[in-house]
ZATI-682177 format. One record per residue: z, x, y of N, C-alpha, C in turn. Coordinates in nm, 3 decimals. Example, Ala and Ser with C-alpha at 12.3 -4.5 7.8 and 13.67 -1.06 7.14 Angstrom:
% ZATI-682177
       nw       nu       nv      caw      cau      cav       cw       cu       cv
    0.780    1.319   -0.569    0.780    1.230   -0.450    0.780    1.320   -0.330
    0.708    1.285   -0.225    0.714    1.367   -0.106    0.787    1.290    0.003
END
This chain:
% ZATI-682177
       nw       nu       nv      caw      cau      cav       cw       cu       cv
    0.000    0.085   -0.120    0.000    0.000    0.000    0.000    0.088    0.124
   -0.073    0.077    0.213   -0.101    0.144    0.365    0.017    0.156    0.409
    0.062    0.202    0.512    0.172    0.228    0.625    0.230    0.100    0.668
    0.094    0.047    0.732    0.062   -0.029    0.835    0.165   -0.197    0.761
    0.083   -0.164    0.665    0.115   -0.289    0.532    0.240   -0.258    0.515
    0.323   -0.183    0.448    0.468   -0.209    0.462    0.513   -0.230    0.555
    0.508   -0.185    0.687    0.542   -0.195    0.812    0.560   -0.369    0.860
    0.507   -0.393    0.789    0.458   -0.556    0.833    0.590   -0.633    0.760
    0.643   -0.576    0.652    0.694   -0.664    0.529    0.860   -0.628    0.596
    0.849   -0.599    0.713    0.997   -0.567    0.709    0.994   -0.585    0.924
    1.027   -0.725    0.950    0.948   -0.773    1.054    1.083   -0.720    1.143
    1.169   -0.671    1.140    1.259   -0.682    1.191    1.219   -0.525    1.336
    1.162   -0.427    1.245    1.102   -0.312    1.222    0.955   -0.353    1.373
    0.898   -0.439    1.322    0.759   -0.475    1.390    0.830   -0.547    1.567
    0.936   -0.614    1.549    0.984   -0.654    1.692    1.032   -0.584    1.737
    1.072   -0.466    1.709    1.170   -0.368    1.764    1.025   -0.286    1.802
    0.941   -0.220    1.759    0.809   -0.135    1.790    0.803   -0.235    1.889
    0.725   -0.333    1.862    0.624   -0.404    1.983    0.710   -0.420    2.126
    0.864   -0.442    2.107    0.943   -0.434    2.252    0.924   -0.321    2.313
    0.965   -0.195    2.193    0.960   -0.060    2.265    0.798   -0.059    2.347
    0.692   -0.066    2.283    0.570   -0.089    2.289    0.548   -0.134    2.425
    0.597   -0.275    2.442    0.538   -0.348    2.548    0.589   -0.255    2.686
    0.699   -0.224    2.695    0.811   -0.150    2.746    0.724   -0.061    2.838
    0.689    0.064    2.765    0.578    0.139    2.765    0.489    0.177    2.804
    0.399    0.042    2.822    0.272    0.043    2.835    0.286   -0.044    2.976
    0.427   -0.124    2.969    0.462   -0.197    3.149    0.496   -0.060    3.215
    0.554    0.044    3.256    0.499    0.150    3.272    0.410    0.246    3.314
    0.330    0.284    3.209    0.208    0.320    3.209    0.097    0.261    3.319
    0.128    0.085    3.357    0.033    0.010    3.406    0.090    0.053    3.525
    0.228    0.077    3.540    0.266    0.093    3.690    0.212    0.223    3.743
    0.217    0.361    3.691    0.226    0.466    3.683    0.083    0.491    3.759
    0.014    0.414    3.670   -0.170    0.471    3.738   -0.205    0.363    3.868
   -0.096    0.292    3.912   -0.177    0.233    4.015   -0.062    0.319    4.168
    0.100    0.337    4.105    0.121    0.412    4.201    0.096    0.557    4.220
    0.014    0.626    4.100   -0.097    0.719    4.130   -0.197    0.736    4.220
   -0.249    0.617    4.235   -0.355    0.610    4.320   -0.289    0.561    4.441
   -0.204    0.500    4.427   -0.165    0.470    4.586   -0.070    0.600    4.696
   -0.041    0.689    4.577   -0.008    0.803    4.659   -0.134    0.917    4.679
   -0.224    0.889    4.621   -0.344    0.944    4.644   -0.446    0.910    4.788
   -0.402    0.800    4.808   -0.440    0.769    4.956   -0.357    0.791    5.069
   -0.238    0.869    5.035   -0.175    0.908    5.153   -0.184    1.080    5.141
   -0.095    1.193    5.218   -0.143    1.316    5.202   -0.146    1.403    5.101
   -0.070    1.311    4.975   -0.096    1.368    4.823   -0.198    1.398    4.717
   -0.180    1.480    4.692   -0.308    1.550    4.612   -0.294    1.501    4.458
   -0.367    1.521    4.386   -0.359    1.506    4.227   -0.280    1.614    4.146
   -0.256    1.722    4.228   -0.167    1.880    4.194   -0.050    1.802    4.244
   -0.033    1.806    4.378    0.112    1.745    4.389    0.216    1.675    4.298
    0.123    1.560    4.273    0.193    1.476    4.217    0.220    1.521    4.017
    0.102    1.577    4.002    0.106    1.647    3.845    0.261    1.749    3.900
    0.309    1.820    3.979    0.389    1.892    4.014    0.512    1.826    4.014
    0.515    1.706    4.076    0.656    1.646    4.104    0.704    1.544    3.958
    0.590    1.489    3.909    0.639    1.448    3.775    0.701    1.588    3.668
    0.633    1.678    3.666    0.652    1.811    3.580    0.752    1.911    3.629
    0.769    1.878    3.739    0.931    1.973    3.819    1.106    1.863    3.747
    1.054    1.722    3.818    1.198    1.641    3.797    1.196    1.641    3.603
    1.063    1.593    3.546    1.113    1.575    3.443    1.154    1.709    3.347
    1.054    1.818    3.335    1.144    1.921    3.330    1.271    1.974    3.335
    1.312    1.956    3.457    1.440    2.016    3.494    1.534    1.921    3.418
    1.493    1.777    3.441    1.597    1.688    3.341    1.587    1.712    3.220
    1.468    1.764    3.135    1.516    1.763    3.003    1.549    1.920    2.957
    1.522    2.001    3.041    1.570    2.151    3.002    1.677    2.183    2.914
    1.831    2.084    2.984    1.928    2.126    2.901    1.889    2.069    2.686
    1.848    1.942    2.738    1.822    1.865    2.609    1.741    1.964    2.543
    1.651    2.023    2.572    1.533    2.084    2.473    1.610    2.268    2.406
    1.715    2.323    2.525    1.797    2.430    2.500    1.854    2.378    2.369
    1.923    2.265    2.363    1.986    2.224    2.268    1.956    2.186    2.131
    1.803    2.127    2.113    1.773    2.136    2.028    1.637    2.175    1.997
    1.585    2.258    2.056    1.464    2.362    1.984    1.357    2.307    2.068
    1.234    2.390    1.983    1.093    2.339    2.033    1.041    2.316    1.878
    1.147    2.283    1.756    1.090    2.233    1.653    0.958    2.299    1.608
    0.945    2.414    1.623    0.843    2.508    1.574    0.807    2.502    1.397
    0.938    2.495    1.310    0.936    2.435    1.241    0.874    2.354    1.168
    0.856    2.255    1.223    0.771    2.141    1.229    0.640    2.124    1.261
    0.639    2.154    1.371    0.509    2.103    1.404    0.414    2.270    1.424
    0.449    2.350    1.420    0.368    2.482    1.375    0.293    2.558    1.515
    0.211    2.638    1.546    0.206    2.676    1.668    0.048    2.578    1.727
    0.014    2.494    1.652   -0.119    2.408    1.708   -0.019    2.265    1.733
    0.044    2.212    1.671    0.152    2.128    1.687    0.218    2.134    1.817
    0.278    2.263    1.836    0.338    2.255    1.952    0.224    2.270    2.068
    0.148    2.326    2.065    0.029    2.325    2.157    0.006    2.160    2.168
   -0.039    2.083    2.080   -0.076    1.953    2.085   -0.011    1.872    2.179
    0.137    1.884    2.145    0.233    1.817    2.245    0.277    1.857    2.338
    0.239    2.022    2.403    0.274    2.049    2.528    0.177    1.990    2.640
    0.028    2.025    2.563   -0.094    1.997    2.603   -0.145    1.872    2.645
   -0.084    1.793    2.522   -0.122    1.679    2.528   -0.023    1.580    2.620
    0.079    1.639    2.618    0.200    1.562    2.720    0.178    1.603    2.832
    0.140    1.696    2.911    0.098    1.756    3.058   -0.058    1.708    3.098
   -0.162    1.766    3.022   -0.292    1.791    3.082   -0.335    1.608    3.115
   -0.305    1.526    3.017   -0.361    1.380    3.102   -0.282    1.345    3.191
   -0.215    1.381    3.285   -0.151    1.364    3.385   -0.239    1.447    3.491
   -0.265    1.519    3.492   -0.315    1.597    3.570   -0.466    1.550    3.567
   -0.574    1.537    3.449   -0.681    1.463    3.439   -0.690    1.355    3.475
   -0.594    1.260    3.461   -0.610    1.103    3.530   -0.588    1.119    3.664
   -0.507    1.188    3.754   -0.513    1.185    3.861   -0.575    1.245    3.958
   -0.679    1.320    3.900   -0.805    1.378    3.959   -0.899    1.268    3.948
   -0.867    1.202    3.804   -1.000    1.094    3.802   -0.991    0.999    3.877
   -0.893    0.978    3.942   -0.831    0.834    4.047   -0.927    0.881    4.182
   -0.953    1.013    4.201   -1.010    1.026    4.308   -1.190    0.993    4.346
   -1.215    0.974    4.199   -1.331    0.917    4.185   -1.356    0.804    4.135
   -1.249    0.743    4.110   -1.232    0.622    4.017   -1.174    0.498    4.042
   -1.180    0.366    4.077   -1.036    0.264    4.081   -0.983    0.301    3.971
   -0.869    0.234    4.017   -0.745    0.225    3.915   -0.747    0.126    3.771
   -0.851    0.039    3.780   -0.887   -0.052    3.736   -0.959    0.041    3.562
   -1.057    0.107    3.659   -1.143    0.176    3.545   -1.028    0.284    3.466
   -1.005    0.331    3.478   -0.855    0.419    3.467   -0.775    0.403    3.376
   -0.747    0.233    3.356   -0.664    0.177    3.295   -0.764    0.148    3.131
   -0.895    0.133    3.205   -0.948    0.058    3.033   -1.028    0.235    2.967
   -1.015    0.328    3.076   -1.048    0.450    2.998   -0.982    0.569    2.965
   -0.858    0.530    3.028   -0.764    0.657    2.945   -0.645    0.527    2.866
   -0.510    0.497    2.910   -0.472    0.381    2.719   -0.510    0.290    2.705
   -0.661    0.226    2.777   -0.738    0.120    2.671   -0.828    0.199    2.559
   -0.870    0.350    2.640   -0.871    0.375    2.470   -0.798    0.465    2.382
   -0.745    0.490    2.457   -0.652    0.623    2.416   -0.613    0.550    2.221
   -0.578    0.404    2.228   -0.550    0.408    2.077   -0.663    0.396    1.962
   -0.820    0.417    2.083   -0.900    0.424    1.945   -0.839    0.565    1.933
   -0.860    0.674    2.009   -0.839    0.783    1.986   -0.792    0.832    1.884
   -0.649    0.751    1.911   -0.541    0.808    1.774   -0.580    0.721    1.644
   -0.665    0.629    1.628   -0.706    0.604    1.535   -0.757    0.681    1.447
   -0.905    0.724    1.516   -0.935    0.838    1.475   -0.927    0.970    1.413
   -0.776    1.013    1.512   -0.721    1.178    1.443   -0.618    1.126    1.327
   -0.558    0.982    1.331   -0.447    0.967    1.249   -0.555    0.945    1.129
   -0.665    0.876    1.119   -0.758    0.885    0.987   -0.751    1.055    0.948
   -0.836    1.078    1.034   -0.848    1.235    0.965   -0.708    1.356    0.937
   -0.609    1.310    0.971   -0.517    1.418    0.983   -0.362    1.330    0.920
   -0.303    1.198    0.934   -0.222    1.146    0.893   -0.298    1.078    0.788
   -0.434    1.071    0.791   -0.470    0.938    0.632   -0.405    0.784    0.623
   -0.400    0.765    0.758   -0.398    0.615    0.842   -0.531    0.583    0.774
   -0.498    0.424    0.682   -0.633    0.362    0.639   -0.719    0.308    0.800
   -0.854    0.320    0.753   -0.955    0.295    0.821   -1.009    0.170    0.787
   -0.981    0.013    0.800   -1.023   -0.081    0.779   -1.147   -0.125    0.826
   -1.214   -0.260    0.749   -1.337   -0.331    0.800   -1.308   -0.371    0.966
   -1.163   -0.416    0.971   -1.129   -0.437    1.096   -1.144   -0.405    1.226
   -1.082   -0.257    1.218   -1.107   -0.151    1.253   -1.237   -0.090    1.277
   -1.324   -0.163    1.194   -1.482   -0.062    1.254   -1.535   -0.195    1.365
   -1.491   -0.342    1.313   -1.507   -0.415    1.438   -1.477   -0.396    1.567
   -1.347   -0.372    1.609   -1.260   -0.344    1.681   -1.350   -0.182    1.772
   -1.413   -0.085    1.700   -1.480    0.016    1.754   -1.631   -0.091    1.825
   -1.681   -0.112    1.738   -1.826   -0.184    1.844   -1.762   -0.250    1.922
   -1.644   -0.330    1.983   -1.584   -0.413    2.115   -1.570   -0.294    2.184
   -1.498   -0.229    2.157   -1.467   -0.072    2.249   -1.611   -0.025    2.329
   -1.720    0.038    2.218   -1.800    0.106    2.254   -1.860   -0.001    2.330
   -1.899   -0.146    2.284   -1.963   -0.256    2.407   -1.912   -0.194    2.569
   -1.750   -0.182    2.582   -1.664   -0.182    2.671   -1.712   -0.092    2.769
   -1.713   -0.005    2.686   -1.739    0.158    2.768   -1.859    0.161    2.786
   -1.985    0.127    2.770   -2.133    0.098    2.771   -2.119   -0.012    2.900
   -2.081   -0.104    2.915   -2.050   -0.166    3.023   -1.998   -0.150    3.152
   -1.921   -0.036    3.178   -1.843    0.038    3.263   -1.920    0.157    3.315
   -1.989    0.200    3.155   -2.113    0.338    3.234   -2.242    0.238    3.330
   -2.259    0.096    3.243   -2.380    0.094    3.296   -2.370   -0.012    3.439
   -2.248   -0.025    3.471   -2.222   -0.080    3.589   -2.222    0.015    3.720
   -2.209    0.120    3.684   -2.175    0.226    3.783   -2.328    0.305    3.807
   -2.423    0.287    3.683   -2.501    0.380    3.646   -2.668    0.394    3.751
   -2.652    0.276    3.833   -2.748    0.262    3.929   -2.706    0.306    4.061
   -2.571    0.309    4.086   -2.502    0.286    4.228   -2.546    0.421    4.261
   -2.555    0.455    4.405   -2.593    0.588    4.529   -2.467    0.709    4.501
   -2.317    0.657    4.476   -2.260    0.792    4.459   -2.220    0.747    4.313
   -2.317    0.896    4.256   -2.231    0.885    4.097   -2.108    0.931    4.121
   -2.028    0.955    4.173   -1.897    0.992    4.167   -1.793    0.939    4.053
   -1.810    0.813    4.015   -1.724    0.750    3.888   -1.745    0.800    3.749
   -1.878    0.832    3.731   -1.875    0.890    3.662   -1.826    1.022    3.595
   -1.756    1.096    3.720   -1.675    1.252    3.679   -1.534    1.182    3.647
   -1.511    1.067    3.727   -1.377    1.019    3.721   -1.376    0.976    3.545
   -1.502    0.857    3.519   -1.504    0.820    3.345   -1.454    0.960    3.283
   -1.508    1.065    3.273   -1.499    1.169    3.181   -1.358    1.263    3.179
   -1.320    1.235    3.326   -1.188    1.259    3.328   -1.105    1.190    3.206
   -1.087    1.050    3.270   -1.026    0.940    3.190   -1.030    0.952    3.047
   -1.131    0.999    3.016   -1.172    0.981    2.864   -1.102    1.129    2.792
   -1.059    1.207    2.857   -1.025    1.333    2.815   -0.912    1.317    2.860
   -0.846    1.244    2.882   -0.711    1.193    2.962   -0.655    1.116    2.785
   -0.737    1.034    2.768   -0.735    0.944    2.594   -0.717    1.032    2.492
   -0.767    1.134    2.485   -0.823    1.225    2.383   -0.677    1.313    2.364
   -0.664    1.369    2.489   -0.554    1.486    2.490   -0.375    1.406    2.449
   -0.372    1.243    2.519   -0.256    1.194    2.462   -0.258    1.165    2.322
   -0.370    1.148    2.263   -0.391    1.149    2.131   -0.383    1.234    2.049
   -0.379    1.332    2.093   -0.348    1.460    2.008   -0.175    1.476    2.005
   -0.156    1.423    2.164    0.005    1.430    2.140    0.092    1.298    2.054
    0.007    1.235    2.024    0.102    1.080    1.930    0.042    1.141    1.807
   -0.012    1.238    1.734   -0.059    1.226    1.613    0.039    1.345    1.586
    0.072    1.449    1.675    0.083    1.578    1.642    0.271    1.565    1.627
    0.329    1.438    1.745    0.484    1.418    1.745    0.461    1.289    1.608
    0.394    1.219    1.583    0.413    1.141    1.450    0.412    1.254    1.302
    0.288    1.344    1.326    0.313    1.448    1.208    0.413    1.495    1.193
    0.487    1.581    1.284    0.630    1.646    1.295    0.731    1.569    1.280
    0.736    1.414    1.299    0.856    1.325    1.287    0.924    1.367    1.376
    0.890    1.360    1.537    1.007    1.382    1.665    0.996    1.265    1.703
    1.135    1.242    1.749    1.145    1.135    1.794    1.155    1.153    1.944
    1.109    1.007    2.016    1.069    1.025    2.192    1.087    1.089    2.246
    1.215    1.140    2.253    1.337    1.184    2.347    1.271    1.327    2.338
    1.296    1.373    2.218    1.262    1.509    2.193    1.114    1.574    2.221
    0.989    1.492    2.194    0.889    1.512    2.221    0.836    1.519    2.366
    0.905    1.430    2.424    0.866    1.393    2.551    0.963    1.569    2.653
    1.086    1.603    2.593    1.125    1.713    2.614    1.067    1.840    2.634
    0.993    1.884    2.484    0.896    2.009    2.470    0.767    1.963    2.602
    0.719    1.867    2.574    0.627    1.835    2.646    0.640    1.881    2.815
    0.769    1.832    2.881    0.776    1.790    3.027    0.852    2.006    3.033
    0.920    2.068    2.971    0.983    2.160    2.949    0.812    2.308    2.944
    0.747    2.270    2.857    0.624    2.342    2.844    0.500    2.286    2.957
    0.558    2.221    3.020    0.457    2.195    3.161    0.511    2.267    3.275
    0.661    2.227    3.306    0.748    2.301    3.394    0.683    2.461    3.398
    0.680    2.528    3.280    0.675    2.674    3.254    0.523    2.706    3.277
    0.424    2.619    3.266    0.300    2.683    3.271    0.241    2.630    3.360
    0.249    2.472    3.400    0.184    2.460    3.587    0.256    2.454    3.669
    0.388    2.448    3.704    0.440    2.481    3.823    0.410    2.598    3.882
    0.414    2.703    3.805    0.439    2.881    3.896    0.272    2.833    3.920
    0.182    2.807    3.869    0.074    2.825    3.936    0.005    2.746    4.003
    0.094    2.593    4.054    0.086    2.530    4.139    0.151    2.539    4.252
    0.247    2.672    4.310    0.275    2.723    4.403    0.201    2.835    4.437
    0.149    2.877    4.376    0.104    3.005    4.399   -0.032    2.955    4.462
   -0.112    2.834    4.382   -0.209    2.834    4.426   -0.194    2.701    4.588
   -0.115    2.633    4.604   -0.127    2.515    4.680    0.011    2.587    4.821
    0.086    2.642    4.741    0.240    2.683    4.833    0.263    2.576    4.852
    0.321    2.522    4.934    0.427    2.447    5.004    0.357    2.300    5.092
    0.272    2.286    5.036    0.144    2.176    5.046    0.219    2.034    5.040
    0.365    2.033    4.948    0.439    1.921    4.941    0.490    1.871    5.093
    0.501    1.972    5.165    0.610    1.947    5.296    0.528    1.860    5.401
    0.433    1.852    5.352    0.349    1.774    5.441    0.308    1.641    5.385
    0.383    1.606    5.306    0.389    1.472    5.275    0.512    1.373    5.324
    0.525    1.280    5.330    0.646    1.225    5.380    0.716    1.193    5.260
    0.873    1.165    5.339    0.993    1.158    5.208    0.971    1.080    5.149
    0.965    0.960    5.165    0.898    0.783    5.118    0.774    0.858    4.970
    0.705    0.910    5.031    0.578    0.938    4.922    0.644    1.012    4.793
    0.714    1.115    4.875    0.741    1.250    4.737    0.867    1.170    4.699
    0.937    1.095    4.712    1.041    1.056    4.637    1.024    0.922    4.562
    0.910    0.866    4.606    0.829    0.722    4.540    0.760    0.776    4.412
    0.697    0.910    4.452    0.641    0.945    4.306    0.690    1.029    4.220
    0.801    1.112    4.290    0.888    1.210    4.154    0.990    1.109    4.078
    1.024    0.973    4.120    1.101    0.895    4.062    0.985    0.851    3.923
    0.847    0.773    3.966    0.773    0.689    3.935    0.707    0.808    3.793
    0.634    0.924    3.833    0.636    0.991    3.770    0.756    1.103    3.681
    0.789    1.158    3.732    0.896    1.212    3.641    1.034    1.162    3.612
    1.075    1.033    3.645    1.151    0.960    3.575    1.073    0.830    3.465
    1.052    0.752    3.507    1.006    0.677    3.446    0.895    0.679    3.364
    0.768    0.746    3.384    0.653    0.803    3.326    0.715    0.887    3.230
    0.733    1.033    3.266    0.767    1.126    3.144    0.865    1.120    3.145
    0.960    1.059    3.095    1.105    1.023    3.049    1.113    0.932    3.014
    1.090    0.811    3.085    1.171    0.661    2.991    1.057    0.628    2.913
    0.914    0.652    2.961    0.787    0.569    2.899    0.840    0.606    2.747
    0.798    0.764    2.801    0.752    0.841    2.658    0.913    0.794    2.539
    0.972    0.793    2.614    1.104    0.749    2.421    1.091    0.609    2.372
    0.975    0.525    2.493    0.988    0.428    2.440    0.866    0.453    2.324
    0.739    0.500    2.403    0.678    0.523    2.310    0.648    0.575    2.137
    0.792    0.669    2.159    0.778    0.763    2.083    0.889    0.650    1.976
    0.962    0.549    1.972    1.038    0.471    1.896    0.917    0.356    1.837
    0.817    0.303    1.943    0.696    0.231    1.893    0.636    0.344    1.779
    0.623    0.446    1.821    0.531    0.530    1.708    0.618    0.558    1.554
    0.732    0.617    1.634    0.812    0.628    1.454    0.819    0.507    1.370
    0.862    0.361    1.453    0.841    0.247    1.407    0.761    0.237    1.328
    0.641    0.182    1.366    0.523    0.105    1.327    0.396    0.201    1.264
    0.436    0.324    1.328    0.303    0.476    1.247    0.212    0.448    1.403
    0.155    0.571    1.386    0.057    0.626    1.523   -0.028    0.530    1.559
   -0.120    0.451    1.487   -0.233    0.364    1.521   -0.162    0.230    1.525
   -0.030    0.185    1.476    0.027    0.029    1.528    0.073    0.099    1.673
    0.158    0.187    1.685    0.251    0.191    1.822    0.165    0.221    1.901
    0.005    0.284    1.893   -0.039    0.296    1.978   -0.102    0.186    2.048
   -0.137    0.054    1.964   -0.213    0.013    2.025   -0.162   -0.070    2.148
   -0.045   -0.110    2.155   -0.002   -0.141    2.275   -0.048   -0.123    2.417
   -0.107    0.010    2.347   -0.169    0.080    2.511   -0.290   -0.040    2.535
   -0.351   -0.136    2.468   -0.431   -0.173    2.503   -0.473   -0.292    2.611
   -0.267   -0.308    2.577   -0.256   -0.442    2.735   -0.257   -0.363    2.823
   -0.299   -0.289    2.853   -0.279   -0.215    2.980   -0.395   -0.199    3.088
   -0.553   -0.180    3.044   -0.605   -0.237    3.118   -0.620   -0.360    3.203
   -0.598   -0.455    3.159   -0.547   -0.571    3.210   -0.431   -0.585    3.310
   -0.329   -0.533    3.267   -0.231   -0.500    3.375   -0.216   -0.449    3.480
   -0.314   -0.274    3.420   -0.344   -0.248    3.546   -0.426   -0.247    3.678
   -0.498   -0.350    3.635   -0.633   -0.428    3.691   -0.535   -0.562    3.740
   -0.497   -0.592    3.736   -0.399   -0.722    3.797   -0.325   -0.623    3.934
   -0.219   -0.544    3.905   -0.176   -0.463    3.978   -0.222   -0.443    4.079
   -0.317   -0.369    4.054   -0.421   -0.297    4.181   -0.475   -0.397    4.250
   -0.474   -0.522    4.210   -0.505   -0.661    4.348   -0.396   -0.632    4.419
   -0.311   -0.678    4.399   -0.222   -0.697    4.540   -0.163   -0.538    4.599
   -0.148   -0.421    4.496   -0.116   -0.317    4.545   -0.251   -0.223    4.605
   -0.367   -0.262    4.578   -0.443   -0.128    4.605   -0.505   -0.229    4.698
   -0.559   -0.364    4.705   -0.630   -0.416    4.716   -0.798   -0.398    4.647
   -0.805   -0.335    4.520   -0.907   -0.338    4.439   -0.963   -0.454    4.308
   -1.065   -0.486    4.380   -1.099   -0.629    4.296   -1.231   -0.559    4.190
   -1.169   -0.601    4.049   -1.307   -0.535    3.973   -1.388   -0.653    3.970
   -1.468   -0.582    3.997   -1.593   -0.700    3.932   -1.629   -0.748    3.819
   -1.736   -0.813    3.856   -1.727   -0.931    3.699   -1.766   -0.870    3.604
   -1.846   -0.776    3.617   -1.886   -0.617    3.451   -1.758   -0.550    3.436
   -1.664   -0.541    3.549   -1.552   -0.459    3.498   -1.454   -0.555    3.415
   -1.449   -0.707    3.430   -1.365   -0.800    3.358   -1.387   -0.788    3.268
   -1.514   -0.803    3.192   -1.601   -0.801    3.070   -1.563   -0.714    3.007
   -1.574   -0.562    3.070   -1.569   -0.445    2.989   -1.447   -0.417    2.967
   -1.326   -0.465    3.027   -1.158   -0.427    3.056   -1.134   -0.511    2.920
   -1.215   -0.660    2.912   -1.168   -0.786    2.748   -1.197   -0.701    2.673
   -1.315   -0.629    2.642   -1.408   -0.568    2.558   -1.304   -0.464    2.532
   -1.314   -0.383    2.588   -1.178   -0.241    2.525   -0.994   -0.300    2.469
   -0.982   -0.402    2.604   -0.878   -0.445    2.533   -0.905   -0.485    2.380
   -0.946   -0.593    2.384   -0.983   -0.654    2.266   -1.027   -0.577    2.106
   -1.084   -0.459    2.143   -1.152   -0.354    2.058   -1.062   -0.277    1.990
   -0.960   -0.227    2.104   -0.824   -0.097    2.112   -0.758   -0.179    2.000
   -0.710   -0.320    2.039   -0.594   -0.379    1.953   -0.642   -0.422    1.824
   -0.758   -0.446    1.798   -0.808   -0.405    1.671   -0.778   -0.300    1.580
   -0.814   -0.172    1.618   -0.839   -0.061    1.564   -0.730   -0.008    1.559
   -0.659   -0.045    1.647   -0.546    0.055    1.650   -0.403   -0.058    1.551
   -0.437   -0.227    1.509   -0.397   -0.253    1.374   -0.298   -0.350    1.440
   -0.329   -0.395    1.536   -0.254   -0.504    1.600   -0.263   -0.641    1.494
   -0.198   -0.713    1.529   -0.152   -0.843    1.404   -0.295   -0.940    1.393
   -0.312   -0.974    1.320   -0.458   -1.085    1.293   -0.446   -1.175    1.250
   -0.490   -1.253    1.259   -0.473   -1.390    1.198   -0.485   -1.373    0.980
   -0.375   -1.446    0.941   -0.355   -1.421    0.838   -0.486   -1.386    0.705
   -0.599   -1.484    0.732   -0.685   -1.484    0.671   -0.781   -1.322    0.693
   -0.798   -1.278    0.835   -0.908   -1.178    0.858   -0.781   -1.066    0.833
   -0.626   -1.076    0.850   -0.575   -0.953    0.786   -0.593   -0.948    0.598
   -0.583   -1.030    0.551   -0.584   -0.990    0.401   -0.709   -0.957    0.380
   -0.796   -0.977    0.437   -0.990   -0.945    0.425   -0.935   -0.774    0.430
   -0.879   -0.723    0.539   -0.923   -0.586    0.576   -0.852   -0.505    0.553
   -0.711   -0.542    0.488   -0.663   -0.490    0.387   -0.681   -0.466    0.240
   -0.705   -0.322    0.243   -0.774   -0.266    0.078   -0.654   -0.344   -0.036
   -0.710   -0.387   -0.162   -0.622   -0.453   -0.251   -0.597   -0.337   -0.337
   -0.485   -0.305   -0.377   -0.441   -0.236   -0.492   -0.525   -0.220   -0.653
END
């Protein structure tokens, strides 16, 4: 029997993931729209990668002294995965905001981020790959085909560096939910090495290269986003996340990420004032709809026993 399939038979298990889950990904939706809204004032996409990776750092320093970098475990590509993968889409999504709404953002780094981990958890955890699941990919790819080809006539390609951002923004957190599910860390700890191995390798060279570039922001901004980012983003998101993932296995806890386009496309009305258009509605259902597929979200009883392999 699959992961996914026991996981199911013990429901107590499945409400506790999907809270942590929802948790999470309410979060996440906040995170990329007050990204972009400090992006329109004198903050940079370094800045703010800086002030999430300074507070949360420094907060989990003592925690990670205390109990390792689990080398152990997760081996020296392991720990790469989750330093890498916990820092660099932070820094990629918020470069891509500068070419991007917030809107697009949301359905191309965790609307797909859980095909992603679909993907590496097939090849590397041996997460079954259902009929479901290959449905759930053609809604996706519709999604993202819809989003390129909305943009794909307009005078500044500019969205398009932002898409590829985003999409390597999906890729790199995916390496970090497959690589802390392989090792068996739980949130707290993962989200630790992660914010601890960012501290050490882009701060010194986000002073060196920017200096003191922060002081010219106002207090309101840098203390709106070192809370938003390095408290709540890399700290509370990630343990919630990381309790959805031990829960439910990499491709259920991930897919949560997939209410999130939606959310964060609601958001950005009244906070950014950004209205997607009617190809971006389409394509935001389309990924949602696709992500929570693949990534093994609940189905109606009849199309789950179809796409579950029988013994």
């Amino acid at each position: 029997m699959s992961e996914l399939a026991a996981d199911r038979r013990v429901p107590g298990n499945y409400v506790r993931g999907a809270l942590y889950g929802l948790a999470a990904v309410s979060i996440w939706s906040g995170w990329i729209v007050v990204a972009r809204l400090g992006l329109k004032t004198s903050l940079t996409p370094w800045d703010i990668a800086a002030l999430r990776f300074v507070v949360a750092g420094v907060l989990l320093l003592p925690y990670v002294l205390q109990k390792g970098l689990a080398f152990e475990r997760l081996g020296l590509i392991g720990l790469a995965a989750i330093v890498l993968g916990g820092g660099a889409p932070v820094l990629l999504a918020n470069t891509g905001l500068l070419f991007a709404p917030a809107a697009h953002a949301g359905a191309l780094f965790p609307g797909v981020m859980p095909l992603a981990v679909a993907v590496l958890a097939a090849a590397f955890l041996h997460e079954a790959f259902t009929g479901a699941k290959k449905i759930g990919f053609a809604l996706i790819m519709m999604g993202i085909a819809g989003i390129a080809w909305g943009t794909a006539g307009a005078i500044d390609p500019r969205q398009t560096t932002g898409h590829a951002l985003f999409l390597a923004s999906a890729f790199a957190w995916a390496c970090y939910t497959v690589a802390m599910r392989r090792a068996r860390l739980d949130g707290l700890h993962a989200a630790g090495i992660a914010a601890v191995g960012a501290l050490m390798l882009y701060v010194p060279v986000y002073f060196l290269a920017e200096g003191t570039s922060l002081g010219r922001a106002s207090w309101g901004d840098v203390a709106l986003q070192a809370f938003v980012q390095g408290v709540l983003t890399a700290i509370v998101s990630l343990v919630f996340y990381g309790r959805a993932v031990s829960l439910l296995g990499a491709s259920s806890g991930a897919a949560f990420a997939a209410l999130s386009p939606v959310m964060t496309a609601v958001m950005a009305i009244p906070i950014l004032g950004e209205w997607p258009v009617t190809l971006d509605w389409i394509a935001i259902a389309s990924i949602s709809a696709g992500v929570y597929v693949v990534s093994g979200g609940p189905l109606p009883r009849r199309a789950y026993s179809a796409s579950v392999p029988a013994k």
